[in-house]
Structure formats: C-alpha cells, structure tokens
C-alpha positions in Angstrom: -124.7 -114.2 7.3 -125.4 -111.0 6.4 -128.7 -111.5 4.2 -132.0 -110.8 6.6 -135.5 -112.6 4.6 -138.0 -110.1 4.1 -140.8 -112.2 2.8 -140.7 -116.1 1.5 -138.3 -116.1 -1.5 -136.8 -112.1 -1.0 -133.3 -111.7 0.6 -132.5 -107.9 1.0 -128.5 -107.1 2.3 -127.6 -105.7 5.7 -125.4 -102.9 6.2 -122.1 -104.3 7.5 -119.6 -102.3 9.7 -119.0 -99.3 8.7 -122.3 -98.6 7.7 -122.3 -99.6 3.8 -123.7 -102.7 2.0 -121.8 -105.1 0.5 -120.9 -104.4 -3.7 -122.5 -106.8 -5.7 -120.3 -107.8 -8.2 -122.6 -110.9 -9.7 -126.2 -110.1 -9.6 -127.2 -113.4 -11.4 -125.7 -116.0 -9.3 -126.1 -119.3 -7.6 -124.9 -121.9 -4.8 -125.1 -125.7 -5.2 -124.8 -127.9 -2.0 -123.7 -131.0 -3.3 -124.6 -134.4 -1.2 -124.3 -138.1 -2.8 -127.7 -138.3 -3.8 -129.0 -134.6 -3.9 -128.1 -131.0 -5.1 -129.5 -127.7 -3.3 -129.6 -125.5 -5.9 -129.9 -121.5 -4.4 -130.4 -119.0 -6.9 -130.0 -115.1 -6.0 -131.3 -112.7 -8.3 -132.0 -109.1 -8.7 -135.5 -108.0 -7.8 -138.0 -105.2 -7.4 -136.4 -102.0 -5.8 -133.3 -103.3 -5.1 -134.1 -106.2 -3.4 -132.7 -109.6 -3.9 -135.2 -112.3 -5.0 -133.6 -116.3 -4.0 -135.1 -119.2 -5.6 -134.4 -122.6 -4.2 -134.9 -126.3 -6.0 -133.8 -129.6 -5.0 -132.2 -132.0 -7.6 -131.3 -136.1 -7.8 -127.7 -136.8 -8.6 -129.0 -138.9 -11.9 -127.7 -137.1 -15.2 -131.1 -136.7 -16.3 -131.8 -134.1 -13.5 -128.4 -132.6 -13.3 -129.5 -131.8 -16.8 -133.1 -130.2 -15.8 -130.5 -128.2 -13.2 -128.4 -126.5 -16.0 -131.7 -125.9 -17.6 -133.4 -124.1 -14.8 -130.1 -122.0 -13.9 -130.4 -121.2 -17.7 -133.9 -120.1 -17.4 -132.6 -117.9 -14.6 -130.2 -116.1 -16.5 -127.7 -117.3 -13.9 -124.0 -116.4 -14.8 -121.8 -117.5 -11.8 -122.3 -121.0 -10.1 -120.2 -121.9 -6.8 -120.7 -125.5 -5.3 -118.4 -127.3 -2.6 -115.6 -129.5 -3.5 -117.1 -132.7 -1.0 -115.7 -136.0 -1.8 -116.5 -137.0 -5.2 -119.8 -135.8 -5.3 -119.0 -132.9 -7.5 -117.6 -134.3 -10.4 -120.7 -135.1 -12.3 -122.1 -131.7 -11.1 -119.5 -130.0 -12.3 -118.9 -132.0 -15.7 -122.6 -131.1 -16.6 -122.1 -127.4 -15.7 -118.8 -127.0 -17.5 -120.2 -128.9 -20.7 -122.5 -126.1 -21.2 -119.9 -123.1 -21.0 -122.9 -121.0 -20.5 -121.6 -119.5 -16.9 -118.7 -119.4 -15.0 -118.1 -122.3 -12.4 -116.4 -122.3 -9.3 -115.5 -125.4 -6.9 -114.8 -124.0 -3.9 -113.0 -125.9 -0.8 -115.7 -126.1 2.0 -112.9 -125.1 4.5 -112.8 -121.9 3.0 -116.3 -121.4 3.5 -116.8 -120.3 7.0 -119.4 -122.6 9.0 -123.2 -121.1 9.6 -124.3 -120.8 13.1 -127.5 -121.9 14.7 -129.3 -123.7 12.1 -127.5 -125.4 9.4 -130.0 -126.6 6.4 -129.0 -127.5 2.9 -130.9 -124.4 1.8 -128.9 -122.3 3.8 -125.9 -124.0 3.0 -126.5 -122.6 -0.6 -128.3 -119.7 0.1 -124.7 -119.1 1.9 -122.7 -120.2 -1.5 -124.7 -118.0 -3.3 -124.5 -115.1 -1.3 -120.6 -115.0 -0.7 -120.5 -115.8 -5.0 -122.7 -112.2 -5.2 -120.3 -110.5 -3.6 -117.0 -112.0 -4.7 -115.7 -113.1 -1.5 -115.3 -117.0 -2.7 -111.8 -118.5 -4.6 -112.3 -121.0 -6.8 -110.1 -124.4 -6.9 -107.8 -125.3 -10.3 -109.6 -127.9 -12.1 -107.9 -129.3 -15.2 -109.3 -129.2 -18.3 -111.8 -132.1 -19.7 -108.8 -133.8 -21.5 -106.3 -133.9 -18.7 -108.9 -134.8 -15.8 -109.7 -137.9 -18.4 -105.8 -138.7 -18.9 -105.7 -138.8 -15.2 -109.0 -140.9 -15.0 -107.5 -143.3 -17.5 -104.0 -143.2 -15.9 -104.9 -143.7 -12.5 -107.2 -146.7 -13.2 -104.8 -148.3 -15.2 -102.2 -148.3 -12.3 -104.5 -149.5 -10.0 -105.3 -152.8 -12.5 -101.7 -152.7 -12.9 -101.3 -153.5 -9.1 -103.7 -156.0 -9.1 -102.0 -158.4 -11.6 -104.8 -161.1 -12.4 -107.3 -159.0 -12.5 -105.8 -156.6 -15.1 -104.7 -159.5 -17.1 -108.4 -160.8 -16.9 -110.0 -157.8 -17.7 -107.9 -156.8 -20.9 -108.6 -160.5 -22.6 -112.3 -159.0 -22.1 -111.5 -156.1 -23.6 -110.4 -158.1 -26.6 -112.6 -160.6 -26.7 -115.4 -157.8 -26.7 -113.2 -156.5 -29.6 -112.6 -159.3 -31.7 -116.4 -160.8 -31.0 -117.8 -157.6 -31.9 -116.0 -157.0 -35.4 -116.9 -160.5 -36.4 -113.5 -162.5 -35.9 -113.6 -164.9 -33.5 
C-alpha cells in the first residue's frame, strides 16, 4: 500500500513510480470492513500541510450502532463510503448508509480489491478501502434500488415457502389469523 504512518492517526502518500503522488479525487472518504458481528470503520481525511489525518472506530452489527456509524461519518464530513460485498453481512450496512443519501456508497467485490501483504488487520483492511476510495481506483457493484431489492426479498421468500408446501400453507393461515384476530373478527 502506498500510505507510510507518520505519527498515530496521520497517513501521508508515497510517491509511486514515476516519481508523482497519487491525485486525490475524494479527500473526505472512508472504508468499512464488514464481518458478521463488527464493522471497521477507516476514515481518511485531509489534514495539516497536506497530510492525511485516518480515524479508525469499531462498530456492532445491531441497528442501533450502525446508526451511531452514519452519525460519526457525518460528523466527519465524509462524502464517499466503500465497504466489501462479503456474504450478507452488508446489507444492513448498506441499507443504513443508503437511507441517509448524505454520501455516496459503494459495495465493492473483495476480489477486486487486491490482498495486503504481511500483516492483515481489520484496520488495515479499511485503512486499505479507504485509501484506494481517495484515489478513485475502486468500482462499485449495481445494487437495485430499495423497491426492487424488497420485490426480490418478497419474491424469493415466497418461492421458497412455495416449495415447501405445508409449511407455506401453515404460515399464511397465521398470517390470517393474525389478521382477522387483530381487526376484531374471529
């Protein structure tokens, strides 16, 4: 990675070959590294004379703290958010970001992200995101709007009762009965 740490929470850029630095084209960015039960959150940030401050904060999954996330990357003044499409674990991170429409968000497939040598934290796993996000070398994936990614919840979940027969049959009388019960018919 081309990012050397000056001093606890500074990132300054290295030249790369040919001599120059690397443009920033986001100076107000961040990288998320998504796990099951955490999120790394890596924010990169303009600093005194030209260096690059990073500020890192670890999250629970719960919506509650997904919620103090998009607050701190507010507080930031972040405008450009990269995390890894892993598994499922992005969804809700992404669901919460998107809502806000404060910044732009981009799932990016972890393949595409090259691996880091020597040693691989979830800091610098985000520190990474971050860094490649500052410099626009990162491609986000298509993800469908709110509406269709619900159609396709809905969709998918009812083919998947559908194919179990019994169990669908069981669960709509539920449904109704939940229905019926709750607007006072029997």
């Amino acid at each position: 990675m081309n990012v050397a740490v000056v001093a606890p929470g500074r990132v300054t850029p290295q030249p790369v070959l040919g001599g120059g630095a690397i443009e920033v084209v986001h100076a107000r960015c961040a990288g998320l590294d998504v796990h099951k039960r955490t999120v790394v959150a890596c924010v990169l940030r303009p600093g005194p004379g030209g260096s690059v401050e990073a500020g890192a904060r670890t999250y629970s999954t719960m919506l509650g703290q997904l919620e103090a996330l998009a607050a701190w990357l507010g507080e930031q003044g972040v405008t450009h958010v990269a995390l890894e499409a892993t598994g499922v674990y992005w969804k809700p991170v992404y669901n919460v970001l998107e809502g806000d429409g404060r910044w732009t968000v981009l799932v990016v497939n972890p393949e595409h992200v090259k691996a880091i040598t020597g040693r691989k934290t979830d800091r610098a796993d985000a520190q990474r995101l971050a860094f490649l996000l500052r410099h626009d070398l990162l491609h986000g994936s298509f993800i469908p709007g709110r509406a269709q990614r619900e159609l396709r919840e809905l969709t998918r979940g009812g083919r998947r009762w559908c194919e179990s027969g019994r169990a669908w049959s069981s669960a709509r009388r539920r449904c109704w009965k939940g229905r019926t019960s709750s607007s006072g018919r029997s």
